[in-house]
C-alpha positions in Angstrom: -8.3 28.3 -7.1 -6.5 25.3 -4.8 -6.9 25.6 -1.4 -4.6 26.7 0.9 -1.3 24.6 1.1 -1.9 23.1 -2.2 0.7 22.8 -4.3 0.0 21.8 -8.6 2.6 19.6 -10.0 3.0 20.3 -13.6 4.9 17.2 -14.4 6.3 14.2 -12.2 7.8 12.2 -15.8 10.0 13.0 -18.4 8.0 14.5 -21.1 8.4 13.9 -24.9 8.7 15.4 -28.1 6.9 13.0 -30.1 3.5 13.8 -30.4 1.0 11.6 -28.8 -1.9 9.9 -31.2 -5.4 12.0 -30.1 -8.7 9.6 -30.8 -11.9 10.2 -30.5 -14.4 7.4 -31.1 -17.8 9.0 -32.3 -20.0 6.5 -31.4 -20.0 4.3 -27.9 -18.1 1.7 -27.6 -18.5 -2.1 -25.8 -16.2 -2.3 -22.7 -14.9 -5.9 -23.9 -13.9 -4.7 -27.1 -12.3 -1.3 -25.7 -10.4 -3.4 -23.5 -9.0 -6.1 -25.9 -8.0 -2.8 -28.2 -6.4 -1.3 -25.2 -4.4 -4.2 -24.7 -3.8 -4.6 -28.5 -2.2 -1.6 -28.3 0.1 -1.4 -25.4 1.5 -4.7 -26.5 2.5 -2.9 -29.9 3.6 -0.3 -28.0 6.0 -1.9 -26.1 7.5 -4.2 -29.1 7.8 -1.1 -30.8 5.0 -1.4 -33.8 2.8 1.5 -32.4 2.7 5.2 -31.5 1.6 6.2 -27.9 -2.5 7.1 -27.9 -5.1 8.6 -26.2 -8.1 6.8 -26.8 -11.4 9.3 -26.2 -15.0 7.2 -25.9 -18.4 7.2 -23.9 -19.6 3.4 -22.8 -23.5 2.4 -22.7 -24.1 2.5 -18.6 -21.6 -0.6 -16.9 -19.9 -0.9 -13.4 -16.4 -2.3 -13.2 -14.2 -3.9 -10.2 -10.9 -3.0 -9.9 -8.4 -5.4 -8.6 -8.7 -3.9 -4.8 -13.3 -4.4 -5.7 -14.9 -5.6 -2.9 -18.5 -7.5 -3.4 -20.1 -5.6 -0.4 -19.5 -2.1 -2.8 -21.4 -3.5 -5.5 -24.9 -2.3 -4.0 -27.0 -3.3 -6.9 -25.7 -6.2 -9.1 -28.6 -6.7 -11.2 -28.7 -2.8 -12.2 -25.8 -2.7 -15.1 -23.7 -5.2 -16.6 -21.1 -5.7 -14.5 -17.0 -6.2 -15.4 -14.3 -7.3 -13.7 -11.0 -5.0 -14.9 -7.4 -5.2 -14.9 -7.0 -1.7 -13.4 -6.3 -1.0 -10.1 -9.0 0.6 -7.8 -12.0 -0.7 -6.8 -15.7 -0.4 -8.3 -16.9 2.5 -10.7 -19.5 3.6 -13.2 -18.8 3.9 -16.7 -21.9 5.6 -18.9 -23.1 8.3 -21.5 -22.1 11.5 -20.1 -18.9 10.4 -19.0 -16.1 10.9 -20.6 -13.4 8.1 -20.5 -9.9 8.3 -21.9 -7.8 5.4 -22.1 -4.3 6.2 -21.9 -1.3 3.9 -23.6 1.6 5.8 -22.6 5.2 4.3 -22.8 6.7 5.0 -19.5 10.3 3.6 -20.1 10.2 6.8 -22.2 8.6 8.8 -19.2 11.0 8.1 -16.3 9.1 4.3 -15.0 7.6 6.3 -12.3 4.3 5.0 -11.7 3.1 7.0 -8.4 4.2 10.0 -10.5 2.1 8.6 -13.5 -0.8 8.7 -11.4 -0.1 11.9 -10.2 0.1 13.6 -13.7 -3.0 11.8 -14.4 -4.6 13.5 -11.9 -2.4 16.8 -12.8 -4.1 16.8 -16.1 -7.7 16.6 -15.4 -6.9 19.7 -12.7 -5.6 22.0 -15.9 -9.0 21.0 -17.8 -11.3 21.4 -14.7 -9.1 25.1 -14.9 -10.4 26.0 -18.1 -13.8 26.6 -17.0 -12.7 27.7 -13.7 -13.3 24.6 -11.0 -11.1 24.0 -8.4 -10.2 20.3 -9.0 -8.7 19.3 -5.9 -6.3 15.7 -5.3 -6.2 14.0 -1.9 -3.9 12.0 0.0 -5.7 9.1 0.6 -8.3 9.4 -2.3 -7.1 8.7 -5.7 -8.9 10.7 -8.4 -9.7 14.4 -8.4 -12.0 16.1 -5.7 -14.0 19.2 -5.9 -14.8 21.1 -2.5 -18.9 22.0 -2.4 -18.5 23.1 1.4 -21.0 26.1 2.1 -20.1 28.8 4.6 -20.5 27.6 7.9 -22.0 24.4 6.5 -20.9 20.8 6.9 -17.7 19.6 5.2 -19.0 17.8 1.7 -16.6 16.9 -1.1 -17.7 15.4 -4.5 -15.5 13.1 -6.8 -15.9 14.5 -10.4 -13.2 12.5 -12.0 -12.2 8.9 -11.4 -8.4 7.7 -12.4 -8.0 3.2 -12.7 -4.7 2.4 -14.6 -2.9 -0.4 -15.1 1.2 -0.8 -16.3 2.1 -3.9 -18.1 5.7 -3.6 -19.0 5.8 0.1 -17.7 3.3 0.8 -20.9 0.0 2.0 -19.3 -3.8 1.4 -20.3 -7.4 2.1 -18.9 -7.3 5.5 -18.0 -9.7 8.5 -16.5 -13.2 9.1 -16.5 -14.6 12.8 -16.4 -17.9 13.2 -15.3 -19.3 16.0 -17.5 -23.4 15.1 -17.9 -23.7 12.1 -16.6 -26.8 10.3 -15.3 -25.4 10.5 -11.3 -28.6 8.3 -10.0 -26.4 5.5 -11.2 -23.5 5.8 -9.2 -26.4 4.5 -6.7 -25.9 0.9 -7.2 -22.3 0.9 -6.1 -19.6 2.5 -3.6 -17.4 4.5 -5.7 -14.4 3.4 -5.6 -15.1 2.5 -2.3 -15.9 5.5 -0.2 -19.1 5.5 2.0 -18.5 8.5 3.7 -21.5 10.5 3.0 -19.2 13.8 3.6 -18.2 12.7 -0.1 -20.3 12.1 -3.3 -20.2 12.9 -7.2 -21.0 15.5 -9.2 -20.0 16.3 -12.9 -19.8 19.8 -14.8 -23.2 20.0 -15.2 -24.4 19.3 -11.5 -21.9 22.1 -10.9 -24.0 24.1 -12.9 -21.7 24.4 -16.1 -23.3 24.0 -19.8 -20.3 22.2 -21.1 -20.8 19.8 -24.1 -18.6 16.4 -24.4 -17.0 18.7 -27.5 -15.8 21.4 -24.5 -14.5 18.8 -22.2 -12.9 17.0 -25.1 -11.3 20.2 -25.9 -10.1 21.3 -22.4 -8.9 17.4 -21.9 -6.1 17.8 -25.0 -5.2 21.5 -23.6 -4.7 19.9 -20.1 -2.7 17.0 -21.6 -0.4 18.9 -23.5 0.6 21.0 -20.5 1.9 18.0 -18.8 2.1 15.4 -20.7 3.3 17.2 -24.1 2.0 17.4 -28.0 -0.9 15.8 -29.3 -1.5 15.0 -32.8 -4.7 13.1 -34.6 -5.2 10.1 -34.5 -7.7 7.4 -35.4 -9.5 5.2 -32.5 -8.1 1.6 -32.2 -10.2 -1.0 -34.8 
């Protein structure tokens, strides 16, 4: 399933016993609002007035710049609405098909290990790429999660099917991942995502890969993939 020399890390941080709140927001959701509940809720997190959450939602189609964004990667400002965000990383594509999970994690609970963090973020969407047998693949110098589409004998290609942006204030995370699992991929045209023009490396989602998985599936194989490194789930309603 990995390639040869790779090595899965199950868990870089401490994991927990307390369950972690599971929402899933039925309908889509604004990116301003998401991100003023996302902050809402980290700041209770850290005073101590809120539970951990995983926050489950699709966005209407939207780019956002990371902190590290540069204006020359934004190929087609007039395409989307466009945000700037908090999270590190640089531009990305946000739309129906996609699905995002923001993640409000209390790391002073979880060791304060941010590389780590990002490392079991990326951990995690590897065991849910597993469940319908994709290799999801991490690289060195290229956060998020990779999958290898080089044919026999055939030029080296690499597709991104899962983007990770977080951001720690007071070691309590927020923003999150984004699975591609049906997305429209035309509009990952009118940027650079996340920055890399190398045309050895594009993006693909479950269903470019030629898997018939529903948002229910992927929403499923996310909270089996969490709980392997991150630790128990339980219900939870999405922030007001």
């Amino acid at each position: 399933m990995f390639r040869a020399g790779f090595r899965p890390v199950k868990s870089l941080l401490t994991m927990t016993d307390s369950p972690v709140g599971w929402a899933v927001s039925p309908k889509r959701v604004p990116y301003p609002d998401a991100v003023a509940a996302m902050e809402a809720r980290a700041a209770a997190i850290h005073a101590g007035e809120a539970g951990e959450l995983v926050w489950l939602l699709e966005h209407d189609p939207l780019y956002t710049a990371g902190t590290s964004a540069r204006e020359a990667d934004l190929r087609d400002p007039d395409r989307f609405p466009v945000f700037k965000s908090g999270r590190g990383g640089q531009f990305t594509y946000h739309g129906p098909g996609q699905r995002v999970a923001y993640v409000m994690l209390d790391l002073r609970r979880r060791g304060r290990d941010a590389r780590g963090f990002v490392q079991n973020l990326e951990q995690w969407i590897i065991e849910a790429l597993g469940v319908f047998n994709v290799a999801g693949e991490r690289r060195e110098n290229r956060v998020g999660v990779w999958v290898d589409r080089t044919r026999p004998g055939g030029p080296e290609r690499e597709d991104k099917i899962a983007a990770i942006g977080v951001r720690l204030r007071r070691w309590v995370s927020f923003h999150g991942i984004a699975l591609n699992v049906e997305p429209d991929l035309s509009h990952f045209a009118g940027i650079t995502p996340c920055g890399v023009s190398d045309p050895r490396y594009g993006v693909t989602s479950l269903v470019d890969l030629g898997l018939p998985v529903t948002m229910d599936d992927a929403d499923a194989a996310l909270k089996r993939g969490f709980e392997t490194v991150f630790g128990p789930t339980a219900p939870a309603d999405p922030p007001a």
